[in-house]
C-alpha positions in Angstrom: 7.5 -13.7 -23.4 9.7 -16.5 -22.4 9.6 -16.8 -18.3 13.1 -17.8 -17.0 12.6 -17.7 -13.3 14.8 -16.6 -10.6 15.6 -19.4 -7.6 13.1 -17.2 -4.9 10.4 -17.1 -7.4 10.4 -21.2 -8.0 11.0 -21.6 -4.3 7.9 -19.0 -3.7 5.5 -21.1 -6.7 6.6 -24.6 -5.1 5.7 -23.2 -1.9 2.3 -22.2 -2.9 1.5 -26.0 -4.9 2.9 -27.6 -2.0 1.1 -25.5 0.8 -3.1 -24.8 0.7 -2.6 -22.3 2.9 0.3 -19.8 1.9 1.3 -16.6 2.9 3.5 -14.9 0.6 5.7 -11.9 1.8 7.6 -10.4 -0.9 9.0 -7.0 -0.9 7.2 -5.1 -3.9 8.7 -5.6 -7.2 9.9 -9.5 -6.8 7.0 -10.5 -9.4 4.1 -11.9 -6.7 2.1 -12.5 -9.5 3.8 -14.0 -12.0 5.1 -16.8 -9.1 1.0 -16.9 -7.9 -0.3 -17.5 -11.5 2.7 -20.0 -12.7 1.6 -22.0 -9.4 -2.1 -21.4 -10.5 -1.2 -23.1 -13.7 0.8 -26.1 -12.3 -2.4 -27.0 -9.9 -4.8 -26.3 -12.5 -3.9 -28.1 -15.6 -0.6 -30.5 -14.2 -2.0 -31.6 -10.7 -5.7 -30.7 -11.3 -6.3 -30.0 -8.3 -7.8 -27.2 -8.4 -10.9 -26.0 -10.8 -11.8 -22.2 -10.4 -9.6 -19.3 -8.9 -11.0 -15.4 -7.5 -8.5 -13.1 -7.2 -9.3 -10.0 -4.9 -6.8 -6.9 -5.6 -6.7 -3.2 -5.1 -8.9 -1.7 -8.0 -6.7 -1.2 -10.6 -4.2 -3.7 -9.7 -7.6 -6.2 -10.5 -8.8 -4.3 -14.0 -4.7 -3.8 -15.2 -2.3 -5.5 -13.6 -3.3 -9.5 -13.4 -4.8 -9.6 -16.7 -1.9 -8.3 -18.3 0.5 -10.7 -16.5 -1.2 -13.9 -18.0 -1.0 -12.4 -21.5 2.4 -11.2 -21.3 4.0 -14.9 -20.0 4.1 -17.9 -22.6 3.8 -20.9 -20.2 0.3 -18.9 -19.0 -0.7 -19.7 -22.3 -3.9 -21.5 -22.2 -5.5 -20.1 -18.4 -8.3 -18.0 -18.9 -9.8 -15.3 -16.9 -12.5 -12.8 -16.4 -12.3 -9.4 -14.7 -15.6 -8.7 -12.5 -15.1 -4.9 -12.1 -17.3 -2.0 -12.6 -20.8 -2.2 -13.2 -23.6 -4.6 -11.9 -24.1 -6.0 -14.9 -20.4 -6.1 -16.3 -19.7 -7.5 -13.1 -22.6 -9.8 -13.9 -21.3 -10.5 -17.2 -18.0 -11.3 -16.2 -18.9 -14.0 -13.5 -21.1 -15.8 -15.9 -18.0 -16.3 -18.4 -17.2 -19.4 -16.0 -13.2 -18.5 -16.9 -10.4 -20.3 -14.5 -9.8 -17.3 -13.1 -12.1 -14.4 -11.9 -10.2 -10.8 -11.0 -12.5 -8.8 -8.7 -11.1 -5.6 -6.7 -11.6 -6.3 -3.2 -14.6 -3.5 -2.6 -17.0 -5.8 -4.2 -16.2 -9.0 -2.4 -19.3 -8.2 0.0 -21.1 -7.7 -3.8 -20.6 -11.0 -4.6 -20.9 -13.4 -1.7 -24.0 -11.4 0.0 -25.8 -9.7 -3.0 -25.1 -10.9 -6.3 -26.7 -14.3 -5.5 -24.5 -16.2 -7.7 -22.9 -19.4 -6.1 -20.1 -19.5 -4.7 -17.7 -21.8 -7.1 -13.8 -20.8 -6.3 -11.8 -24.0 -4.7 -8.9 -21.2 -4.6 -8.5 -17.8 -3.7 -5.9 -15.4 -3.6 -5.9 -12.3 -2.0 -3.4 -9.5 -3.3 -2.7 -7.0 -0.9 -3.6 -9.2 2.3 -2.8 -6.2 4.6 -6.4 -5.3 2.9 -7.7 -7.7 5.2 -6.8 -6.6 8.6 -9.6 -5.3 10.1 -11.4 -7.6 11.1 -14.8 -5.3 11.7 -14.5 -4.8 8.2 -17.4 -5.7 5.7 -15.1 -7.4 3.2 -13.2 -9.2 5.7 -16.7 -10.9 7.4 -17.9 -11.5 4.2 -15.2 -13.4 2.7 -14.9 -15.2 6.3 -18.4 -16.7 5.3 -17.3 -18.0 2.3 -13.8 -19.6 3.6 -15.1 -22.8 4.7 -15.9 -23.7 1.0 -12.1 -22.5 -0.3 -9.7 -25.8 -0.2 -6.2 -23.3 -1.2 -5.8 -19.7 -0.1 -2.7 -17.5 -0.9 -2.1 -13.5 0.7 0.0 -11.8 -0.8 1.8 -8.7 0.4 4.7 -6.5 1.0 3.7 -4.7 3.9 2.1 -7.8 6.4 2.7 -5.6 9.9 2.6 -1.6 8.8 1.2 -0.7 11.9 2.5 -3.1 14.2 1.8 -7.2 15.2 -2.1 -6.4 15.7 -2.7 -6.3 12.0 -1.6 -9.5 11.8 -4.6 -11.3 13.4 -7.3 -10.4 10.9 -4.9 -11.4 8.1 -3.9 -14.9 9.7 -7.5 -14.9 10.4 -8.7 -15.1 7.1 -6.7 -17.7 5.7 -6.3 -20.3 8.6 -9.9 -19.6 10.2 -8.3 -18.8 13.8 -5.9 -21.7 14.3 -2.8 -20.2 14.4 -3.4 -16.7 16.0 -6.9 -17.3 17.7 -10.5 -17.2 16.6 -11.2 -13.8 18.4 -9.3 -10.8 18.6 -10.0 -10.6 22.3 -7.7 -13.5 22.3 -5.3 -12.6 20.7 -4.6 -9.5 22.5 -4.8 -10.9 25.8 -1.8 -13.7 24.6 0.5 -11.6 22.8 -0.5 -8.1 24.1 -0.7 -5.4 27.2 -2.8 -1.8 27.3 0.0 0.6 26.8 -1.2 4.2 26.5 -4.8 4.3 28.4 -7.4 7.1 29.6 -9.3 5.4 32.6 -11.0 2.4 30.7 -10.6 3.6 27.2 -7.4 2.1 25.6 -5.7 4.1 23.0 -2.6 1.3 22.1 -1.6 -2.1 22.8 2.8 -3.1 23.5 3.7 -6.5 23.1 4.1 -9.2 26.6 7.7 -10.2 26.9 8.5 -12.8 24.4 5.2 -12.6 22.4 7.2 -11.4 19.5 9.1 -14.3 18.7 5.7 -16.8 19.6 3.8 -14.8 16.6 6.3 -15.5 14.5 7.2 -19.3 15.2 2.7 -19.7 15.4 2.9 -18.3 11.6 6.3 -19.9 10.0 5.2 -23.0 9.1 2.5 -21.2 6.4 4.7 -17.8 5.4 8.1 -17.6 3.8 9.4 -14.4 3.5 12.0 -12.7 1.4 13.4 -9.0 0.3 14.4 -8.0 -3.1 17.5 -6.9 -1.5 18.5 -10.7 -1.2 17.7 -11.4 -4.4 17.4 -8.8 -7.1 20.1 -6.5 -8.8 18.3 -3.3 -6.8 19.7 0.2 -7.8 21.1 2.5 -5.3 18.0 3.9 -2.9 19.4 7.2 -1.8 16.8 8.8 1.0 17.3 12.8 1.6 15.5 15.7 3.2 15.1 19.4 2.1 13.9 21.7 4.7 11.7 24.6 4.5 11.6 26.8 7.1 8.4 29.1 8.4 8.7 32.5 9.3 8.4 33.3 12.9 5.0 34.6 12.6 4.5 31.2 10.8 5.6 29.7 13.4 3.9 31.3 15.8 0.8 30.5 14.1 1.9 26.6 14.0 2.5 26.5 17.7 -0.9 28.4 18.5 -2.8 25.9 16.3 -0.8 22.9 18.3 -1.3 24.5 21.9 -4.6 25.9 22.2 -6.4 23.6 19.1 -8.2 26.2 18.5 -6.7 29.1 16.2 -8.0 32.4 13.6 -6.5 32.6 10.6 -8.1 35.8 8.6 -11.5 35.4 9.9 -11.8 31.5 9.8 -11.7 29.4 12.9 -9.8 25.9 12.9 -10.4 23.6 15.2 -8.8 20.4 16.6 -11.7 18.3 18.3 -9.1 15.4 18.7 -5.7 14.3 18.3 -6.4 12.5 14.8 -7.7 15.7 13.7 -5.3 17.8 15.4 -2.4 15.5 13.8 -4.3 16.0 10.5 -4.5 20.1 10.6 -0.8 20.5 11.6 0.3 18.3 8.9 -1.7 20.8 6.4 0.0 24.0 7.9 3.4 22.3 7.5 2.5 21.7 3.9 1.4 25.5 3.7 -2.3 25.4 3.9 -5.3 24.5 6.1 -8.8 23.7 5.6 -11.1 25.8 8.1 -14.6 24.0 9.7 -16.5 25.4 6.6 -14.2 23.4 4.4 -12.5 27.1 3.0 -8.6 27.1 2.5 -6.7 29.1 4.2 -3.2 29.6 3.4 -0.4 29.5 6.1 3.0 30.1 3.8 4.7 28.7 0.4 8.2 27.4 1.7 7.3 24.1 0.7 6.3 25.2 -2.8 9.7 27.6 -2.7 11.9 24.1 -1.8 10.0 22.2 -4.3 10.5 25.1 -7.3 14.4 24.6 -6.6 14.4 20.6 -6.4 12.4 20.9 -10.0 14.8 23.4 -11.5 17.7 21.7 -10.0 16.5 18.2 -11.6 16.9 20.4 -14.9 14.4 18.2 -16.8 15.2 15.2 -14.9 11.3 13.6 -14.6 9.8 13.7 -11.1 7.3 12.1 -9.2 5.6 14.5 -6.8 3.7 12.7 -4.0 1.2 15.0 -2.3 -1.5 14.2 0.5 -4.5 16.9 0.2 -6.5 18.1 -2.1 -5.1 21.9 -1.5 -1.3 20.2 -1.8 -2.3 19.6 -5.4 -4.4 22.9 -6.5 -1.3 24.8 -4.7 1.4 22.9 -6.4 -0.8 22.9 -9.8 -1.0 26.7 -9.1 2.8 27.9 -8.5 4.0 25.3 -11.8 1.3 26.8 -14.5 2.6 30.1 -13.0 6.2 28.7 -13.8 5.3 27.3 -16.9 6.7 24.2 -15.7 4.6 21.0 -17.6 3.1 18.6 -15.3 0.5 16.3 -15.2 -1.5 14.5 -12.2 -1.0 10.4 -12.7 -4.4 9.1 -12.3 -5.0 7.4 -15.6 -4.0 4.4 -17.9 -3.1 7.1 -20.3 -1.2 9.2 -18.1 0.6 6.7 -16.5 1.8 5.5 -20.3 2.8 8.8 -20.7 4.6 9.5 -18.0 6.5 5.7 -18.4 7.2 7.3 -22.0 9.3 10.2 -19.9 6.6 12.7 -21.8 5.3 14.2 -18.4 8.5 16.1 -16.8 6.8 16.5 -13.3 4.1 13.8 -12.2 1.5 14.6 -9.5 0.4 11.1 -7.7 -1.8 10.3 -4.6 -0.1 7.1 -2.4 -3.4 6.5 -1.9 -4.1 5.4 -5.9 -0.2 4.7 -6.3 0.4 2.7 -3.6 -0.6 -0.9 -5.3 0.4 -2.3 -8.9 1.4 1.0 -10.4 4.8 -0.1 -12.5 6.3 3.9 -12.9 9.7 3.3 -13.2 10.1 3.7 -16.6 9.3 7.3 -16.6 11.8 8.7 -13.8 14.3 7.2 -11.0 13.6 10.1 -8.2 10.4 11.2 -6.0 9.4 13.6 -4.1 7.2 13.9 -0.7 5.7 17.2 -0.8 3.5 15.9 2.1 4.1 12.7 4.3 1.6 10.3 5.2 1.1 8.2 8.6 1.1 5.3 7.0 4.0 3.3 6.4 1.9 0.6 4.1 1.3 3.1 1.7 4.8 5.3 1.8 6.6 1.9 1.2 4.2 1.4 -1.7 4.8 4.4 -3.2 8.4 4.6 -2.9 7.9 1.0 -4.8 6.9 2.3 -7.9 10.4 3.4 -8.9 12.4 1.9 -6.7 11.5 -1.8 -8.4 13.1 -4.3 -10.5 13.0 -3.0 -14.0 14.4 0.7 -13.0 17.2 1.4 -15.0 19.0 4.1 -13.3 21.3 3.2 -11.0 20.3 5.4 -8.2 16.6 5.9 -7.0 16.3 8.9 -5.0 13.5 9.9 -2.3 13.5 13.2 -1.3 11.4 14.7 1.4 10.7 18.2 2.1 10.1 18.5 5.5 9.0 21.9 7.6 11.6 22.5 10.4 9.6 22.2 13.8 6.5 20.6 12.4 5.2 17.5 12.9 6.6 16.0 9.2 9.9 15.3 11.7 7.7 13.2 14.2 5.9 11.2 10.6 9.1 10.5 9.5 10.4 9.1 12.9 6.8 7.0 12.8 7.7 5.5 9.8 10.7 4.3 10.4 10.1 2.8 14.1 7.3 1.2 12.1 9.4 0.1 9.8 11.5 -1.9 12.6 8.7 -4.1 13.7 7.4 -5.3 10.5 11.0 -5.6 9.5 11.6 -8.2 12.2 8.7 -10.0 11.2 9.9 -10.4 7.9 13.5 -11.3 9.1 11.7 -14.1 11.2 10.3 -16.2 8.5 12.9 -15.2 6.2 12.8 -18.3 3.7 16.6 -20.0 3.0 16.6 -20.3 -0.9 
């Protein structure tokens, strides 16, 4: 296929040639790796500066997505690559094909720089996903911090740089300028940029930014990170964001507020408990999707209203596809449960078959995870609207998921999300999260907007 540019994605390749270090925020659907690899090319076989490339991605993203992208475009013609997933010895196999490029998923990067024993050879690396990267305790993130002093160019890529607020930022910035921008130690950087906030005696539980430190992150990061939103520069369709309520019973309710006072609550013989406020959080978001799991890992059900709303969004859709997001594993035996007893088709999307399927509008209702939908997955083919049966905390994967329609390449006009949210549950205080979120990493982006 012919590759006729837009301005942002020649702006974004130059960028990349012309910088060795490179940080790439794009909002999800702009076409980060088509840009990456036409800059790839231009280095490779134009400038030749640069000999042998390892791309780190998501796990499908690395077996699917990359490969297919240098097939598909003619003036990729001529790079060739390996992908160094699965096994050992495919792994093995595929490292010893000394292609230009090597695709590995980013959970075997500690694989191949502290076990697989062969030498490091990559002049460039790109990391898609860079949020990937933000812990900086993390075994992939210390690994691949051993092998940076031997990489000459290093691109992140990502849509989501800040999903839980500035902090994330340091491991990321960390990993491709070794410290010299944001610090060499996160001690350092939170003791520049940062104040305890919410404490207990000596234990801090969250970090707010110092006066100012804001606009210092930004201007420390600019001169290495251009920005941009498909908003600016794409053709988007309509994104049209609703709720449907469902509404407990009192003695539902009752139950809810029981379970959320006293952490501690008996449901027909099976006690839940709360030992924290990460698992507390956790077992109120189950009973506002309808179900809990007890201490001996046993489902207990709480009500159906969510199922009810969901029944009516799916005959109201009247065999309009839709994308069903769900969180736990009970959300999808209990949704698979009420639509075989409806007769309603559906399928969960967690294949390459299903996922051609359901982009061939063959599946009428698709179950998905964020979790394995949130990278690289293009679904828009199949379906412009989705719904969140149950909402998740974190605002890197919602945005990804909400991505896989809402994208470049959708051709209704209008993508819906839908939410069902349980009245006077926590979904209200998720949704809230999200969007204050949301604001922070929205400013960052604004910041180092590029000016195509």
């Amino acid at each position: 296929m012919k590759y006729s540019p837009h301005d942002y994605q020649k702006y974004a390749a130059d960028f990349i040639v012309k910088n060795p270090i490179s940080a790439i925020l794009l909002d999800m659907g702009m076409g980060k790796s088509v840009i990456t690899l036409t800059a790839i090319y231009e280095l490779m076989y134009e400038l030749f500066e640069v000999q042998k490339v390892l791309i780190i991605a998501p796990l499908r993203v690395a077996k699917n997505t990359w490969s297919a992208e240098i097939e598909k475009w003619d003036h990729l013609k001529g790079l060739t690559y390996s992908v160094a997933v699965g096994t050992p010895a495919e792994r093995m196999a595929a490292l010893k094909a000394e292609a230009d490029i090597t695709i590995i998923n980013r959970e075997n990067v500690s694989w191949l720089i502290d076990e697989s024993g062969v030498p490091w050879s990559w002049d460039m690396v790109v990391i898609d996903e860079l949020s990937s990267f933000k812990n900086h305790k993390a075994k992939r993130f210390r690994s691949l911090m051993k092998a940076r002093p031997k990489v000459k160019r290093i691109v992140g890529l990502t849509g989501t740089p800040s999903s839980n607020g500035l902090m994330d930022l340091f491991a990321e910035f960390k990993v491709l300028d070794m410290g010299k921008r944001l610090g060499r130690f996160i001690g350092q950087y939170r003791d520049t940029y940062f104040t305890p906030d919410r404490m207990n005696g000596p234990i801090v539980y969250s970090y707010a930014l110092l006066p100012r430190a804001e606009d210092e992150i930004y201007r420390k990061i600019s001169d290495i990170t251009i920005s941009m939103k498909c908003t600016d520069h794409l053709k988007m369709p309509k994104k049209i964001i609703t709720q449907a309520e469902a509404v407990m019973s009192d003695a539902e309710t009752a139950r809810y507020e029981k379970m959320k006072k006293e952490l501690v609550l008996q449901l027909d013989g099976e006690e839940i408990t709360a030992a924290n406020a990460a698992s507390l959080s956790g077992k109120l978001c189950q009973m506002a999707n309808g179900a809990v799991y007890s201490d001996d890992g046993k489902i207990t059900r709480i009500h159906d209203r969510k199922l009810d709303v969901l029944e009516d969004i799916i005959e109201a859709a009247n065999g309009k596809p839709l994308l069903v997001a769900y969180w736990f594993r009970h959300d999808f035996e209990r949704i698979a449960e009420r639509l075989h007893e409806r007769k309603i088709p559906f399928e969960k999307l967690d294949s390459d078959d299903s996922i051609r399927r359901w982009n061939r509008k063959e599946i009428p209702v698709g179950l998905i995870h964020p979790a394995s939908a949130g990278h690289g997955l293009n679904l828009q083919d199949g379906g412009s609207t989705i719904v969140w049966f149950g909402l998740t905390w974190s605002l890197e994967l919602y945005q990804q998921t909400n991505a896989r329609l809402w994208r470049q390449g959708q051709q209704a006009d209008t993508v819906v999300i839908q939410h069902i949210v349980t009245k006077g549950t926590i979904d209200g205080q998720i949704l809230k999260a999200l969007s204050e979120k949301n604001d922070t990493q929205s400013a960052l982006i604004d910041a180092v907007k590029a000016v195509v």
